[in-house]
C-alpha positions as CSV (number, residue, x, y, z in Angstrom):
1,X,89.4,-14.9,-37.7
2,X,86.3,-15.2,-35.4
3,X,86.3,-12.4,-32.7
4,X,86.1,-13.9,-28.6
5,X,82.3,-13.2,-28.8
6,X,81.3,-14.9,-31.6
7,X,83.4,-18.5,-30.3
8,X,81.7,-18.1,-26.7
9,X,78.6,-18.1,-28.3
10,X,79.6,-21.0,-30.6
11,X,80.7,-23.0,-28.0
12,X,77.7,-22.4,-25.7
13,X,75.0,-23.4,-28.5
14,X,77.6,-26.2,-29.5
15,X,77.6,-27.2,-25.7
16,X,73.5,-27.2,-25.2
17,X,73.2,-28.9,-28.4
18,X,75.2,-31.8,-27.1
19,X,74.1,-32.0,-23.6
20,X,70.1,-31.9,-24.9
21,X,70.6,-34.9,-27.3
22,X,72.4,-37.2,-23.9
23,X,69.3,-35.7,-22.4
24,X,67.0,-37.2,-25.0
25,X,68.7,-40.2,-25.3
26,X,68.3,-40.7,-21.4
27,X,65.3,-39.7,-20.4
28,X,61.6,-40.4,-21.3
29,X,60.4,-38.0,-24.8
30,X,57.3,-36.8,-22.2
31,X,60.1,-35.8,-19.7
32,X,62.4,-33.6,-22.4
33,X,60.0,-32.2,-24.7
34,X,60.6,-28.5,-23.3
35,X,64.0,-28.6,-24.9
36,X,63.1,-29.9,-28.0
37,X,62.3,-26.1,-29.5
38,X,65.3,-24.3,-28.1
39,X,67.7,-27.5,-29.5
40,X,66.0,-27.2,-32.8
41,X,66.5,-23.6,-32.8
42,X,70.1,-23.7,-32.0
43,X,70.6,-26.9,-35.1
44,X,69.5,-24.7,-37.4
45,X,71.7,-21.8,-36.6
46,X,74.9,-24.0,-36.1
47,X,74.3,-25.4,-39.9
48,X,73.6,-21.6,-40.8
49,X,76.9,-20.7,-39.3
50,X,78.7,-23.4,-41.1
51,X,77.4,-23.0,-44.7
């Protein structure tokens, strides 16, 4: 089993990775291009952590 540390910090990224994309699919590309890295980032890790 996952220690408490390890599921906050799932369930943060999890949470940012889901609030960016409504943000992209809201607003103008131009307007949320600074969290474009930090998502990407944070995708990558998630599939890490699950394979």
């Amino acid at each position: 089993m996952a220690d408490p540390t390890e599921v906050i910090s799932l369930l943060v990224v999890t949470e940012y990775v889901v609030l960016s994309a409504v943000v992209l699919l809201l607003v103008p590309l131009e307007a949320a291009a600074p969290i474009l890295p930090l998502c990407l980032v944070f995708l990558v890790t998630l599939h890490l952590y699950r394979s």
